[in-house]
N, CA, C and O of each residue as an XYZ file, in Angstrom:
416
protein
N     -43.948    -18.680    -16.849
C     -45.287    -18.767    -16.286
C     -45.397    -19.878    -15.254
O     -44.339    -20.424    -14.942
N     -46.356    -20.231    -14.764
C     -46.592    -20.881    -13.863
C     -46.863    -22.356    -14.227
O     -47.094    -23.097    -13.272
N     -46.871    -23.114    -15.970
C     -46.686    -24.096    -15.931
C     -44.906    -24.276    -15.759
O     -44.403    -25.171    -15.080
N     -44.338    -23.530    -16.305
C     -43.108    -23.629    -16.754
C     -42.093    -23.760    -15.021
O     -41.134    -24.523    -14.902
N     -42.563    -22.922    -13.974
C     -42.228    -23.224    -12.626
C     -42.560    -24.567    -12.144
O     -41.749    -25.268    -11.539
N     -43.835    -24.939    -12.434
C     -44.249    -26.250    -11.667
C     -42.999    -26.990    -12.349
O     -42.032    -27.322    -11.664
N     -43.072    -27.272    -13.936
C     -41.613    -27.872    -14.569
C     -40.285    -27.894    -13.906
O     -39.735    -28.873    -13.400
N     -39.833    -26.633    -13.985
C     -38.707    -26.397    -12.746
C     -38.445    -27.254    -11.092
O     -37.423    -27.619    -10.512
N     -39.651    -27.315    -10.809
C     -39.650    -27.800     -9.585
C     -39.996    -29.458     -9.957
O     -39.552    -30.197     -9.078
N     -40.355    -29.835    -10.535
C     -40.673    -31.338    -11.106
C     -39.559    -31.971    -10.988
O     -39.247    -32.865    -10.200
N     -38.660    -31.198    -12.244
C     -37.594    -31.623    -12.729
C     -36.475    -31.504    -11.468
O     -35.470    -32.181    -11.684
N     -36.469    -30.793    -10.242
C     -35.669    -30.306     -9.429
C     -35.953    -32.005     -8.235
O     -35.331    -32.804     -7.535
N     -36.872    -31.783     -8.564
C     -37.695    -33.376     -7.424
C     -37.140    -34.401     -7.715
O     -36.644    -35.150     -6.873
N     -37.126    -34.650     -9.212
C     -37.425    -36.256     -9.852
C     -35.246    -36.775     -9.559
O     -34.196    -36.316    -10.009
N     -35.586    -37.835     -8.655
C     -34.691    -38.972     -8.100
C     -34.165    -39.976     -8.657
O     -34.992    -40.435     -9.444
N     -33.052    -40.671     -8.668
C     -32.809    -41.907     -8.993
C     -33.737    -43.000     -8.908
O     -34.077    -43.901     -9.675
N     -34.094    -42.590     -7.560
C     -35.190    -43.725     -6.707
C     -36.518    -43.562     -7.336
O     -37.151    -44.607     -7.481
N     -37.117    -42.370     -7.774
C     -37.999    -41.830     -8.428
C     -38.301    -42.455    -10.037
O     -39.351    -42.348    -10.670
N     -36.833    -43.236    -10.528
C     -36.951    -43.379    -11.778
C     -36.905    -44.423    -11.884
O     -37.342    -44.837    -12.958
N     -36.455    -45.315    -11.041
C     -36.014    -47.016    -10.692
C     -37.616    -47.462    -10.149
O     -38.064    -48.554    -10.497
N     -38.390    -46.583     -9.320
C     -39.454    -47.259     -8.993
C     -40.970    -47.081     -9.767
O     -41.971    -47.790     -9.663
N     -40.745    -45.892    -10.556
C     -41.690    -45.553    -11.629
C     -41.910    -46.065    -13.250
O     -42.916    -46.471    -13.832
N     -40.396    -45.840    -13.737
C     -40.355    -46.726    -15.061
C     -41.301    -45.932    -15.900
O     -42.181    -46.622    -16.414
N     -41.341    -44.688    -16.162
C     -43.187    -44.439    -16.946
C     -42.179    -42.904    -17.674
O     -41.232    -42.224    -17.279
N     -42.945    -42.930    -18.735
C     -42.607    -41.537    -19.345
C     -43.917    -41.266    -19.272
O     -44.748    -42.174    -19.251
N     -44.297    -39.780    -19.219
C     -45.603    -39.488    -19.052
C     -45.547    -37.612    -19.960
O     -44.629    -36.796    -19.873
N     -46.819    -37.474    -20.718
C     -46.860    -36.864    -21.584
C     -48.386    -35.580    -21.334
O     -49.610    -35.709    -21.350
N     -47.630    -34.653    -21.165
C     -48.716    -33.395    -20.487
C     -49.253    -32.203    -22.125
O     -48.560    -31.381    -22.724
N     -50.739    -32.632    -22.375
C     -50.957    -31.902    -23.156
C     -51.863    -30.853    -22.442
O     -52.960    -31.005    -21.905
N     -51.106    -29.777    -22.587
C     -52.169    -28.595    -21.606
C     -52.710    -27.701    -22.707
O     -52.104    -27.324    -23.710
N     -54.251    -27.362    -22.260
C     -54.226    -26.165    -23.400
C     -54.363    -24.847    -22.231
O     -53.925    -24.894    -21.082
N     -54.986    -23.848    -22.774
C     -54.457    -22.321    -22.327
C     -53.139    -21.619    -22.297
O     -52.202    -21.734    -23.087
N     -53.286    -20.604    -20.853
C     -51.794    -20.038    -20.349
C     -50.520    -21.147    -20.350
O     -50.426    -22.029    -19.496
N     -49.511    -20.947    -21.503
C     -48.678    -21.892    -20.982
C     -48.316    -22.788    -21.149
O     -47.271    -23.246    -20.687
N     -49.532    -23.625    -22.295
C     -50.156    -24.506    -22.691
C     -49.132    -25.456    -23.295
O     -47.951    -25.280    -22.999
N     -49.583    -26.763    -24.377
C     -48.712    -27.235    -25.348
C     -48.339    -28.288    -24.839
O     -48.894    -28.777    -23.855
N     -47.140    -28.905    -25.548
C     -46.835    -30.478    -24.921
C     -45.979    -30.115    -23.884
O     -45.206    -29.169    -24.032
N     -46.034    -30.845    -22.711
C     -44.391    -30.760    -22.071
C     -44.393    -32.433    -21.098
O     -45.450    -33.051    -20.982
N     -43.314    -32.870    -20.594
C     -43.562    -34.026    -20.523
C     -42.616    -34.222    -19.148
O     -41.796    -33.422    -18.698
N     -43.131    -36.025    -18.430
C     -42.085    -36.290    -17.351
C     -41.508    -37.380    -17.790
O     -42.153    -38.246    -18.381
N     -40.077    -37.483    -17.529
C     -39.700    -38.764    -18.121
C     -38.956    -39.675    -17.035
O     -37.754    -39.721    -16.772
N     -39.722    -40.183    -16.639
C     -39.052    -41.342    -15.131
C     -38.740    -42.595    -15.618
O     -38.876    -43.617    -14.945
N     -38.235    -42.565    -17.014
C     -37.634    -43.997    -17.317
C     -35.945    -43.736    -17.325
O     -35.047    -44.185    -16.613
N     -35.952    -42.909    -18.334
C     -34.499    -42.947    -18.826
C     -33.050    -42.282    -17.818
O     -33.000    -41.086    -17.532
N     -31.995    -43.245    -17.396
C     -31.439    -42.398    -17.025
C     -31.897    -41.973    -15.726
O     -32.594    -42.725    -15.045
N     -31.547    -40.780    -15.313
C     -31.900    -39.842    -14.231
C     -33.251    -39.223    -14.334
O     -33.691    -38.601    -13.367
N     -33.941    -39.344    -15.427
C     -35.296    -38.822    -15.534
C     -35.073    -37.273    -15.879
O     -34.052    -36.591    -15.796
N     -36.403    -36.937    -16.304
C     -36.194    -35.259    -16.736
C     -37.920    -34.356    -17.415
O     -38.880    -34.841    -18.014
N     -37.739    -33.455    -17.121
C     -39.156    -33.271    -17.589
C     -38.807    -31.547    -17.898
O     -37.752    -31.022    -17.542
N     -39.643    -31.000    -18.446
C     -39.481    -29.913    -19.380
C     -40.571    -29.866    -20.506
O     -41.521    -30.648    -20.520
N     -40.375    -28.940    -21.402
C     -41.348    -28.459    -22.536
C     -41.257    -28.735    -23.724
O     -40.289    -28.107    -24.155
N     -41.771    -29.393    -24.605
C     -42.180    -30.278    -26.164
C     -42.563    -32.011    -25.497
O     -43.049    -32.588    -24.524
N     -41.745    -32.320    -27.238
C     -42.342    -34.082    -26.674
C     -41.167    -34.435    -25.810
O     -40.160    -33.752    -25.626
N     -41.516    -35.852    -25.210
C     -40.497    -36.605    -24.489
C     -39.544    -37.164    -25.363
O     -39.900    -37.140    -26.541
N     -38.128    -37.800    -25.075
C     -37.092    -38.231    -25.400
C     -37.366    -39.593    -25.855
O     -36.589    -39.883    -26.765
N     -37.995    -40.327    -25.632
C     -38.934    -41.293    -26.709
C     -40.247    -41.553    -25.733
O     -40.453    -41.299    -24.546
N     -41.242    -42.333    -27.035
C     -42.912    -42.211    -26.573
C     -43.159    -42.358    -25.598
O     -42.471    -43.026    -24.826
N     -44.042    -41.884    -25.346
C     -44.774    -41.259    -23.888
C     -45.369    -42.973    -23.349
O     -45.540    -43.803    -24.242
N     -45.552    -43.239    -22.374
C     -46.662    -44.334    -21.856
C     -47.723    -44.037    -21.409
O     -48.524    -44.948    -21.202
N     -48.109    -42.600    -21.094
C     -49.095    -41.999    -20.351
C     -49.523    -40.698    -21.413
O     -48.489    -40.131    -21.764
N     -50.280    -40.311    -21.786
C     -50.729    -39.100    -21.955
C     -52.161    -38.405    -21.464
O     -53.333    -38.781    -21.498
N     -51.489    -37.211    -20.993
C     -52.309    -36.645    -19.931
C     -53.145    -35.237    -20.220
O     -52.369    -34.282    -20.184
N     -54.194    -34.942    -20.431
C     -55.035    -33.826    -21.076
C     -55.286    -32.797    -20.095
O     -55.944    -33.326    -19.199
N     -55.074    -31.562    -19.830
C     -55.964    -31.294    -19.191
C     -55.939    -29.487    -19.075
O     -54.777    -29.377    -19.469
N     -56.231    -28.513    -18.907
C     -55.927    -27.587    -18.878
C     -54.397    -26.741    -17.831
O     -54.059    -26.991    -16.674
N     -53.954    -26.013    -18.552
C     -52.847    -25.456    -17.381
C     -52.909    -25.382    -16.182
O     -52.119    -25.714    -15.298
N     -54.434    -24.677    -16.161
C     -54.319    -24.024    -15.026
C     -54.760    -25.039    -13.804
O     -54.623    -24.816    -12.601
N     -55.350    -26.264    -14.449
C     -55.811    -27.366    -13.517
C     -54.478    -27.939    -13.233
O     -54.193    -28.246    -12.075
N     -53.396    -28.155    -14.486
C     -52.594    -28.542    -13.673
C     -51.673    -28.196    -12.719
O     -51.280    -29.061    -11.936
N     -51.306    -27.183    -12.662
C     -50.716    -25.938    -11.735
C     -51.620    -26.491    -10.475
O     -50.948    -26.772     -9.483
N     -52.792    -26.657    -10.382
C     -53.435    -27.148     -9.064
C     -53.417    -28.063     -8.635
O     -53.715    -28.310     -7.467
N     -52.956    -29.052     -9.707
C     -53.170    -30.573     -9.322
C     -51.328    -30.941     -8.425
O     -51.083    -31.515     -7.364
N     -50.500    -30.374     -9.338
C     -49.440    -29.977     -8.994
C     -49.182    -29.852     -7.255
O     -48.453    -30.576     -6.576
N     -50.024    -28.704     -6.796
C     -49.317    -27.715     -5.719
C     -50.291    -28.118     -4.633
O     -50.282    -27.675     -3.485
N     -51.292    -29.179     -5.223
C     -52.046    -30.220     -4.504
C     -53.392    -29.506     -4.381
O     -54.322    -30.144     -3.888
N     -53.556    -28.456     -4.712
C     -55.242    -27.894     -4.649
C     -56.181    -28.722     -5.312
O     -57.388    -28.488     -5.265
N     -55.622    -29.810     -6.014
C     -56.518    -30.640     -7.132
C     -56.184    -32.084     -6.787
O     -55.010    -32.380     -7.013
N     -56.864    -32.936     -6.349
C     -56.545    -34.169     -6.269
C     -56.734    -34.861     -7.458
O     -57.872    -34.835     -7.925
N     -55.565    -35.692     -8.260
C     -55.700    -35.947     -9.683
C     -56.707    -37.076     -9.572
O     -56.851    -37.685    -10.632
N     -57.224    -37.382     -8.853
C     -58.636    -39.040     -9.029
C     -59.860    -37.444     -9.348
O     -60.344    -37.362    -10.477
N     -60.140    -36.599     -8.541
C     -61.189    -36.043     -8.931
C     -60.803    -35.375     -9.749
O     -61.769    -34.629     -9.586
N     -60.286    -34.915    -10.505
C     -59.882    -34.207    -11.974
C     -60.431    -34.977    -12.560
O     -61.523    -34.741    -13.077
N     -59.793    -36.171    -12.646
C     -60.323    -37.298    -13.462
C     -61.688    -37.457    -13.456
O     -62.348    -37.107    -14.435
N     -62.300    -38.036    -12.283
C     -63.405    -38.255    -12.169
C     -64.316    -37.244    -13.129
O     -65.021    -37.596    -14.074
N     -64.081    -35.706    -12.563
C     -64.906    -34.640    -12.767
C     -64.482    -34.402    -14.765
O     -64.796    -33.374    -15.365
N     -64.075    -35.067    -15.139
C     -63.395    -34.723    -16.704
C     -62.308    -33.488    -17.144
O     -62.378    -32.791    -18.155
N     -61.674    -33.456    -16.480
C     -61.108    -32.295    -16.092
C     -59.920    -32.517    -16.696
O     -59.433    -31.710    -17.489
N     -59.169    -34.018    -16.251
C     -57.853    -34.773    -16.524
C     -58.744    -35.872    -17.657
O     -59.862    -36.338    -17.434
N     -58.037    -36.077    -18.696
C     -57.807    -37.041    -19.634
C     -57.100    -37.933    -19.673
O     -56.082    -37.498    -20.210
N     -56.918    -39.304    -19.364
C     -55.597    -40.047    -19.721
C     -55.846    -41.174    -20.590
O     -56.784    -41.971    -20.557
N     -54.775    -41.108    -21.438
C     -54.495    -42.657    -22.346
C     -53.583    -43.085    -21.957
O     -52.596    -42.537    -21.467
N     -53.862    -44.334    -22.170
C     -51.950    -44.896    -22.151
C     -52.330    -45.843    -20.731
O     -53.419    -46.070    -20.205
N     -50.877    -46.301    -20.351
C     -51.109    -47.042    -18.822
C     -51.637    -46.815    -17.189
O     -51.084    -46.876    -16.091
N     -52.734    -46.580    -17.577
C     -53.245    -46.360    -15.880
C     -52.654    -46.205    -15.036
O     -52.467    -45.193    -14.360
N     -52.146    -47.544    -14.936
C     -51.005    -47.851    -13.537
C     -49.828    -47.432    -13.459
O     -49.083    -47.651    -12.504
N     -49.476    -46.634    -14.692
C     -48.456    -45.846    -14.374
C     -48.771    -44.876    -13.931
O     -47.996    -44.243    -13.215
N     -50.422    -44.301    -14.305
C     -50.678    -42.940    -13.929
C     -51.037    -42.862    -12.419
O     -50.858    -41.813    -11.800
N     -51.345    -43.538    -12.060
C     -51.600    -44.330    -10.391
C     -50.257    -43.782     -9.661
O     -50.109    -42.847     -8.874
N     -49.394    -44.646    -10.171
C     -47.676    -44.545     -9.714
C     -47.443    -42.942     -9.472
O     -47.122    -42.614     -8.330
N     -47.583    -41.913    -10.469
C     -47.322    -40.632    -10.941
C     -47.892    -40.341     -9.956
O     -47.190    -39.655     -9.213
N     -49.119    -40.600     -9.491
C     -50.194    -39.390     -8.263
C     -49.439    -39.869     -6.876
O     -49.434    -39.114     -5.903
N     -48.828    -41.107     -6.835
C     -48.273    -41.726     -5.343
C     -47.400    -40.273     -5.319
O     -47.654    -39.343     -4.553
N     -46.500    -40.281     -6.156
C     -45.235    -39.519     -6.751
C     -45.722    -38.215     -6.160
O     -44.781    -37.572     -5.694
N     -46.522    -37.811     -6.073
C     -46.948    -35.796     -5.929
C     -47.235    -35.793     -4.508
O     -47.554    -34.746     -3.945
């Protein structure tokens, strides 16, 4: 489905440089089409992102429906107004989640 592509292409993106300047595991709870945990992990290693939990705890966790994120993704959604509008949920370190939107 179409979360599982955005994944593909995440994971196809995410850099050395990407993981050295981010430092953040970040944790995607989507509900709907697609839905469920799946996560980015820009600490460890080469980084990696895919579907369940992350490879250890998340610093970020991020709420929000699939299909918003598929938009926020492919840029139809700017993640400050997700947020703003309640759309996006986050716990965890802000400023990592800051870092993550430079990142898209």
């Amino acid at each position: 489905g179409p979360v599982a592509e955005t994944f593909k292409v995440i994971q196809g993106a995410i850099t050395e440089e990407n993981v050295r300047s981010t430092q953040g595991i970040f944790q995607f709870e989507l509900s709907g089409d697609g839905g469920g945990m799946w996560y980015i992990d820009l600490k460890t290693k080469t980084g990696s992102a895919g579907f369940g939990k992350p490879p250890v705890t998340a610093d970020v966790v991020m709420s929000m429906s699939s299909a918003d994120f598929v938009k926020m993704f492919t840029g139809k959604l700017k993640p400050t107004m997700a947020f703003m509008s309640g759309k996006l949920k986050i716990k965890g370190n802000m400023a990592l989640a800051l870092k993550l939107e430079k990142m898209l």
